[in-house]
C-alpha positions, 0 to 999 in steps of 0.5 A: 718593270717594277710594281708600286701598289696603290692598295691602302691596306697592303701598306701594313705589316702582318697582314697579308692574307686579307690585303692579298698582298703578292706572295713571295714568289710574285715579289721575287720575280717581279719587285714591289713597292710599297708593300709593309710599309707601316705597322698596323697602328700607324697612320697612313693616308693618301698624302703620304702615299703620294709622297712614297709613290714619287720617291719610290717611281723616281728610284725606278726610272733612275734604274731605267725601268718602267713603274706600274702602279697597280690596285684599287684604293681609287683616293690613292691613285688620285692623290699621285696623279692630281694631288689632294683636295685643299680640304680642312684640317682636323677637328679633335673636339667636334670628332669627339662630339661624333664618337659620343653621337655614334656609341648612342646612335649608331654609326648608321645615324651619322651615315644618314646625316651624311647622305642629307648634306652629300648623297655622293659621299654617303654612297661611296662610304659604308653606313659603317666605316665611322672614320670616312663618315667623321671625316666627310662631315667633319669636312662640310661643317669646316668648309660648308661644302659637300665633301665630293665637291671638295674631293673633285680636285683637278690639278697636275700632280706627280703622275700627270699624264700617265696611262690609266687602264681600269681592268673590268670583267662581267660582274657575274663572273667577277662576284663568283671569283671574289666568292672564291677569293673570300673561300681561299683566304680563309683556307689560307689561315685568315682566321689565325692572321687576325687572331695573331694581331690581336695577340700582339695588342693591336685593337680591332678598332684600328683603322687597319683592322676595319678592311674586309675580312679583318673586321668580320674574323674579329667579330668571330674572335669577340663571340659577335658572330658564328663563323659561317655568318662572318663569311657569308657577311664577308662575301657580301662587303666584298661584292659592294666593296667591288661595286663601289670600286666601279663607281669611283673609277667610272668618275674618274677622267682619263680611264681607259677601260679594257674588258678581259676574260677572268680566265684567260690571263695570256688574253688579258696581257695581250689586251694590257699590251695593246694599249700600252703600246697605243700609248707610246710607253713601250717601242 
């Protein structure tokens, strides 16, 4: 078995406490694919991650292993197995247009544009993720299409057929580990992660440095908020981001779904193995 990670974070060198990426001992004993893939001011985006995933599951087969995509950037995981959307291309001047309505209004007035046009879209995008607000409404003035239409492609693309398992637990349970997930990041030296990319010259404006975690210990760093407010905002991006998870994949055809036991890590391989085999993948 070799892992390919669907995570749109985990692709980007020098961060590695706030994408969680696997230590190095779990990539040790298991290969990765995938992971460090770009600096933290290169683009990447679900197209080129498709790409990568082909070429990297088509090196694992030719070694007779089997690959197993694992994460939760649900547009990756789409990208591979249907391939994207035909939507517009870019549009610099009208992104421009956004930027300035944005510097004066705030990105909360483009969210609330969005959610006119395409109340989908506006509930799986933050109210401050202004790359993904751009983007969706510069798709609608292209195309005059809501953009979750547009993204609700179906076609077969590289992973047609695989098996899809979405691991689910309680959510009470699961919003008391990502607490404890938020607690142990910091106490891994999260704070001098971001500190040391911003040291090397990357803007926290970056796409990159907008993810969890990285924006909030930024804003510590600029003097925009006390420490234990950035983590108390932390733990609450998290919580939203995990129930925005659950709402993609639950719009997803094809998930099979398997509740496991966030403690009992034997009992949640069992389960995995059960539907692995069902599936015919393992003798």
């Amino acid at each position: 078995m070799e892992v390919v990670s669907v995570d749109s974070r985990q692709v980007y060198r020098r961060m590695d406490i706030g994408t969680g990426k696997p230590t190095p001992e779990e990539r040790a004993a298991v290969p990765h694919h995938l992971l460090d893939v770009v600096e933290p001011d290169e683009r990447y985006d679900a197209a080129r991650f498709a790409r990568h995933a082909a070429e990297a599951i088509r090196g694992i087969r030719a070694r007779g292993h089997l690959p197993v995509l694992v994460g939760g950037t649900g547009l990756y995981l789409r990208a591979f197995l249907r391939g994207l959307a035909p939507v517009p291309g870019r549009d610099p001047a009208f992104r421009e247009a956004l930027a300035e309505r944005a510097r004066r209004e705030g990105p909360a007035a483009l969210h609330a544009e969005l959610a006119a046009i395409d109340p989908e879209s506006a509930t799986r995008i933050h109210p401050h993720d202004l790359l993904r607000i751009t983007r969706a409404l510069e798709i609608h003035r292209a195309s005059g299409e809501p953009p979750s239409r547009l993204l609700a492609w179906r076609r077969a693309g590289p992973g047609e057929g695989a098996l899809v398992l979405g691991l689910t637990v309680p959510r009470l349970r699961l919003y008391a580990r990502l607490e404890a997930r938020v607690e142990a990041m910091l106490a891994r030296g999260l704070l001098e992660e971001v500190r040391a990319l911003l040291r090397a010259g990357f803007s926290p404006e970056l796409p990159a440095l907008q993810g969890i975690g990285y924006r909030h210990m930024a804003a510590v760093l600029a003097g925009r908020l006390p420490l234990g407010e950035a983590i108390r905002v932390m733990k609450r991006d998290t919580r939203r981001y995990a129930k925005r998870q659950w709402a993609w994949f639950a719009r997803e055809p094809g998930v099979v779904w398997v509740e496991i036991e966030p403690d009992d890590p034997e009992g949640a391989v069992k389960a995995v193995r059960a539907q692995v085999e069902a599936a015919g993948i393992f003798p």
